[in-house]
C-alpha positions in Angstrom: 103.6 140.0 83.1 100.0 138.4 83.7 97.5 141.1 84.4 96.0 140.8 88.3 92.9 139.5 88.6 90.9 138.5 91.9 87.9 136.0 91.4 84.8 137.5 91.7 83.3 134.8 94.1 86.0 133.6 96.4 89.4 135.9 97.3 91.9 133.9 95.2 94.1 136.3 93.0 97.2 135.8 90.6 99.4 135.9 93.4 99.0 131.9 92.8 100.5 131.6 89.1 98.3 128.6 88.3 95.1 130.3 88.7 92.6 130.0 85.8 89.2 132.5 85.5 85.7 131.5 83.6 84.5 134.7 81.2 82.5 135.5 84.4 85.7 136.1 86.4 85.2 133.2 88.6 88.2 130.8 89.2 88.8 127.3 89.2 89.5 126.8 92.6 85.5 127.8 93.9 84.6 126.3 90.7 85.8 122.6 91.6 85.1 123.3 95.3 81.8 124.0 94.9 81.7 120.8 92.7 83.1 118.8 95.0 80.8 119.3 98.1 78.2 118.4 95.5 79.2 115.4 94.6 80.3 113.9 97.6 76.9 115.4 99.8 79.1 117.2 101.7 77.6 120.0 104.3 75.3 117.3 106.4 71.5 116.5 105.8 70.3 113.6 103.5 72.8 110.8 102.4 75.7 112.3 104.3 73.4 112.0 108.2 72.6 108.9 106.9 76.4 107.8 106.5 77.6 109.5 109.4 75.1 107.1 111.6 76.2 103.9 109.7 79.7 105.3 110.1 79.5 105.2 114.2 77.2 102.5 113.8 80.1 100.3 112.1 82.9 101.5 114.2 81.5 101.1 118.1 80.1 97.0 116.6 83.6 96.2 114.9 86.3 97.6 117.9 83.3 96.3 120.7 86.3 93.8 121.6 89.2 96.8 121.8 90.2 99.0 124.1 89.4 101.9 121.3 87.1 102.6 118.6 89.0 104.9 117.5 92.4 106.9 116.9 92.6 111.0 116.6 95.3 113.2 115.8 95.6 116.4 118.1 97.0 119.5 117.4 95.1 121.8 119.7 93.7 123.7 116.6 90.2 124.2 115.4 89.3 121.2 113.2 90.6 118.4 115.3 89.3 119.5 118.9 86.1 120.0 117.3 86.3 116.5 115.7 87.8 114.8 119.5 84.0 116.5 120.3 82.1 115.1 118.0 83.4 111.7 118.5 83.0 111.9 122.6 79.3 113.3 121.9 78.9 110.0 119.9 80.4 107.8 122.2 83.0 106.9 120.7 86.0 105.4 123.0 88.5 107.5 121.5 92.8 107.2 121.9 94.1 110.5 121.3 97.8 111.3 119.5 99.8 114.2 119.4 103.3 114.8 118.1 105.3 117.6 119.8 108.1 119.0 117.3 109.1 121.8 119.2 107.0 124.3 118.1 104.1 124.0 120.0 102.8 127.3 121.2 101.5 127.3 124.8 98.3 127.8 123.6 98.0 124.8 121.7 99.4 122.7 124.6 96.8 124.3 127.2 93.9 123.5 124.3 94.8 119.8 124.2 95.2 119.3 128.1 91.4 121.3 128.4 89.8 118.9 125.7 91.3 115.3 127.3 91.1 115.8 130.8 87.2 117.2 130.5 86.1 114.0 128.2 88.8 111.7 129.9 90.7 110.9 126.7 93.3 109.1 126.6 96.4 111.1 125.4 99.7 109.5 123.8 102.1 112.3 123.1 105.1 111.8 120.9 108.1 114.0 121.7 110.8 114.1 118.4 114.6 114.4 119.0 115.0 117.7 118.7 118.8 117.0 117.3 117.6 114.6 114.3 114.6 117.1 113.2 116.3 120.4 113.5 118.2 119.3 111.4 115.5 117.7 109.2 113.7 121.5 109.3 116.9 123.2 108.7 117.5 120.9 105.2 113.6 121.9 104.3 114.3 125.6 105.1 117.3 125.4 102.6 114.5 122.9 99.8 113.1 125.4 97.9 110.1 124.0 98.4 107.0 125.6 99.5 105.4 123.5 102.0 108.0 123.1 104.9 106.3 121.2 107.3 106.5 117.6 105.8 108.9 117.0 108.4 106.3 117.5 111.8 103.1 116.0 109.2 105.0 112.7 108.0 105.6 111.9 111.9 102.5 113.2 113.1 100.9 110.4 110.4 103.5 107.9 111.6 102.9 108.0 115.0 98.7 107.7 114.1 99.2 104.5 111.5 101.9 103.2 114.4 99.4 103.7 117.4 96.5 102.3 115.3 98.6 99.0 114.7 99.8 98.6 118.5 96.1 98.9 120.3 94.5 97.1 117.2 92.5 100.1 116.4 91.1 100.0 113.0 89.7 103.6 112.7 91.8 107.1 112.0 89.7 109.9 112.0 90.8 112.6 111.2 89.6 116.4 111.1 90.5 117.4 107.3 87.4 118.3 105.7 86.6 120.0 102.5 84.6 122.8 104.2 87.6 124.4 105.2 90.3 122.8 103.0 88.7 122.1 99.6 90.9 125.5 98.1 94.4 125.2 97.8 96.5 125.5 94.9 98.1 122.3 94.3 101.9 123.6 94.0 101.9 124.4 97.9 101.0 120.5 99.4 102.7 117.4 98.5 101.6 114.1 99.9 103.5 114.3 103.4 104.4 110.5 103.7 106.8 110.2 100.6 109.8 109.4 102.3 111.9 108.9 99.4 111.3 112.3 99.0 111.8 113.7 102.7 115.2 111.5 102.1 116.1 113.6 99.0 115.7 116.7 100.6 118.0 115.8 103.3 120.5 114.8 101.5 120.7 117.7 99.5 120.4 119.7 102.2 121.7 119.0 105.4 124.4 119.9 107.2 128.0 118.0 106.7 127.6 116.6 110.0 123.9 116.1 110.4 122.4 113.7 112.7 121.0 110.5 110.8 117.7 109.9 110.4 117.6 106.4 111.1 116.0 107.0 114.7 113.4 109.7 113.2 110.0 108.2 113.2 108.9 107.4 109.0 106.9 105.6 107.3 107.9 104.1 103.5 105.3 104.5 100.8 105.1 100.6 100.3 105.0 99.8 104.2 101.9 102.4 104.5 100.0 100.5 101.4 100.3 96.9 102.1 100.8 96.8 105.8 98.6 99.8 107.1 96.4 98.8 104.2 93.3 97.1 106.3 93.1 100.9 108.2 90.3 103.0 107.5 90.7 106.5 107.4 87.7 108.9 108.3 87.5 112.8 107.5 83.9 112.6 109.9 83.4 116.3 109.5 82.3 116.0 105.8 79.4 114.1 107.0 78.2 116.7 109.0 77.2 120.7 108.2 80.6 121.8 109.7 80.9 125.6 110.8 84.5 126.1 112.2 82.5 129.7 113.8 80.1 127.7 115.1 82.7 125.1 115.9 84.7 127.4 118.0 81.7 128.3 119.9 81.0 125.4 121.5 84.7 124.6 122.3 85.1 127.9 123.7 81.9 127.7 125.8 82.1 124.2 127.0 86.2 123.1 127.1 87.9 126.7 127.3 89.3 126.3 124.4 91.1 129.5 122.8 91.8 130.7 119.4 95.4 131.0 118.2 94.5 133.7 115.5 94.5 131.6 112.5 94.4 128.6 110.5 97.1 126.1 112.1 99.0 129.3 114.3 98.7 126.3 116.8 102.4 125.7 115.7 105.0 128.6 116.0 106.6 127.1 112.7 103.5 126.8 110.3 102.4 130.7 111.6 106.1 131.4 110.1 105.7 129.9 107.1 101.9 130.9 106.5 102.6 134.3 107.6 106.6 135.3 106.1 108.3 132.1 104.3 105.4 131.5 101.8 104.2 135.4 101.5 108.0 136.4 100.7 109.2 133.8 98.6 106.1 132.3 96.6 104.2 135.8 96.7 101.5 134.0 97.9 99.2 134.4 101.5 97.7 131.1 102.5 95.0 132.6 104.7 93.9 133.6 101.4 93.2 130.3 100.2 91.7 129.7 103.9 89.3 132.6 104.1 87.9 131.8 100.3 87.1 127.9 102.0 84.7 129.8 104.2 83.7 132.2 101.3 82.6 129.0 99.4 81.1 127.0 102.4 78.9 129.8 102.9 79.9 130.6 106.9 81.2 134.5 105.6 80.8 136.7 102.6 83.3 138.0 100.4 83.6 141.5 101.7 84.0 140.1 105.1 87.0 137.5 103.6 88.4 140.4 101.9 88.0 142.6 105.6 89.7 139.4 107.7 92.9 139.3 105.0 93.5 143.0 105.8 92.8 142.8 109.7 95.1 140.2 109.5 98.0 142.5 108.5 97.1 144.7 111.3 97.0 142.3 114.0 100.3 141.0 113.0 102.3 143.9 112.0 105.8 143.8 110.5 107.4 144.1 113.7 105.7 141.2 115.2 106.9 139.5 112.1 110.2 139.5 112.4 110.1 139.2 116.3 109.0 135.5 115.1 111.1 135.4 112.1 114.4 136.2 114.3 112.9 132.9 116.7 112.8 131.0 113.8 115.7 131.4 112.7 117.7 131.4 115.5 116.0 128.2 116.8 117.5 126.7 113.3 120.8 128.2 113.3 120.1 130.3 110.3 121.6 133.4 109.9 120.4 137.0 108.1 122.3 136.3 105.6 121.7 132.4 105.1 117.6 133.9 105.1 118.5 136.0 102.1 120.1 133.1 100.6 117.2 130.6 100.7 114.3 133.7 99.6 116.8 134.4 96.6 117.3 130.8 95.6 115.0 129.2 93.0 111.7 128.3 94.1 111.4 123.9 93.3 108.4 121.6 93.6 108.6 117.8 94.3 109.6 116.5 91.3 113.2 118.3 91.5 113.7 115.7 94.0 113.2 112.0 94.1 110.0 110.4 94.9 107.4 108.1 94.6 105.0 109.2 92.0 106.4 106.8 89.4 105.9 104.3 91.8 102.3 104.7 92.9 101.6 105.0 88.8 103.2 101.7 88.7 101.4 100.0 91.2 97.7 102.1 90.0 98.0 100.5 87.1 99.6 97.4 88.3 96.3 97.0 90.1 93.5 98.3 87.7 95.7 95.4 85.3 95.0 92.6 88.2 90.9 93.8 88.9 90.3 93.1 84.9 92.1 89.8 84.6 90.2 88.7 87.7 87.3 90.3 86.0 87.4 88.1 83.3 88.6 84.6 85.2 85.4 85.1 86.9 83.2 84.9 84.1 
């Protein structure tokens, strides 16, 4: 059994498997963080202010003719109300998108009304048939798989690329950023828009008599490369020194915004994950990987990351826990003993389902083959 080890920089532990340490006791994850905002100028100041103007600059001249500049994704948490700010401040004429999938919490709901009706936003919510995607959640719940909301993100990008296309909107911004997302270990995520994959899972999965999923809202890998391919998408708050505390401020001071207690607790379902599913069957506590983003970025210190993770337990005690985890699971028609079931089953990844990566390793070299012969027909 590996020895436990927590880096001495950031708050990432063995409880991820993957994890690798320097002699110094640092890990990889802070390590190629750190790296990254580097390299790409993150934080704000210097060549990332002078992108971020030329950036708005671009956007408000090339959609001057459209009803929009731009298109947003809200989910009532931190990262995109701050962004739906940021782009009002500028001037930006912005269409705003949201995808309810049953799990909002009130909270969340009450967050996105505040933010559109004080900038007068336009909103476009998209409401899934509850039937089809319990089902879809239920077949996750059942995966084996770690990150269970591919169902709610693969619409939730759908709906954006779909909305884009209908009000000839060129521009998706949205709020992922590395200041707050640069740390996570890879076997958690798994690009959300592989629908060959969702497919998979379903099939293995479902119910006898599932609902079809012919009327649920997807995207196909090919149809999101070559049709959606002349859509530009934006993460704007890498061009900017992005503080989520700082962040949260200002919404709180000048929309009433509330916090939901933690990183995407916007949604009933990912708190459950985050909090029980992932914690119980991986051995691993996301907020960890959350709280060492802010470690890295500099906004709190490693004691304090280290005091948060443990406040965090006592704020949501066990039997506030399972007071969600009964919802859950009622919602989904699981039972106790179908919950045993799934946290006793073997823990999978991606690839013990089909999809697409042999496909977009194809078509990456396919292309890289095309850009030299053109290369040399050109000389």
């Amino acid at each position: 059994m590996r020895r436990y080890q927590i880096c001495n920089r950031c708050i990432m532990d063995t409880s991820d498997p993957t994890i690798r340490f320097d002699s110094d006791g640092i890990c990889n994850y802070c390590t190629e963080a750190l790296e990254l905002i580097s390299e790409q100028g993150y934080k704000g100041g210097g060549q990332s202010e002078a992108q971020y103007n030329k950036i708005i600059k671009t956007i408000k001249n090339n959609q001057r003719d459209k009803a929009y500049d731009c298109v947003i994704g809200v989910s009532g948490g931190v990262d995109s109300a701050f962004l739906l700010h940021l782009a009002h401040k500028e001037g930006l004429r912005i269409l705003a998108v949201h995808v309810d999938a049953g799990w909002n919490s009130n909270m969340a709901v009450s967050n996105i009304q505040k933010l559109c009706t004080k900038m007068k936003i336009d909103l476009k919510t998209i409401v899934i048939d509850w039937k089809i995607f319990k089902e879809l959640q239920r077949a996750y719940m059942f995966s084996g798989l770690p990150n269970l909301d591919v169902p709610q993100d693969h619409v939730f990008f759908t709906a954006l690329y779909q909305f884009a296309e209908k009000y000839k909107i060129k521009y998706v911004l949205t709020g992922s950023n590395a200041a707050t997302e640069s740390i996570l270990p890879a076997y958690l995520v798994y690009d959300a828009l592989d629908y060959k994959s969702l497919k998979d899972v379903y099939r293995k999965n479902k119910r006898k008599r599932a609902a079809s999923l012919k009327d649920y809202p997807h995207m196909t890998y090919l149809k999101k490369r070559y049709y959606y391919r002349h859509l530009k998408i934006i993460r704007l708050l890498n061009y900017i020194d992005y503080s989520k505390t700082e962040a949260m401020d200002i919404l709180t001071s000048e929309y009433g915004w509330e916090y939901y207690g933690g990183k995407h607790w916007e949604s009933r379902f990912t708190k459950f994950v985050q909090t029980c599913y992932l914690p119980q069957k991986f051995g691993f506590q996301k907020s960890r990987a959350h709280l060492s983003n802010l470690v890295v970025n500099g906004e709190i210190s490693r004691d304090e990351a280290l005091y948060f993770l443990e406040k965090e337990e006592r704020d949501y005690p066990e039997k506030m826990r399972e007071a969600d985890r009964k919802y859950i699971l009622k919602k989904l028609d699981i039972t106790a003993d179908d919950w045993n079931r799934i946290l006793a089953s073997p823990n999978k990844t991606e690839d013990d389902y089909k999809n697409n990566k042999k496909l977009q390793k194809f078509l990456k070299k396919l292309k890289r083959i095309v850009r030299k012969q053109n290369a040399i027909c050109s000389r």
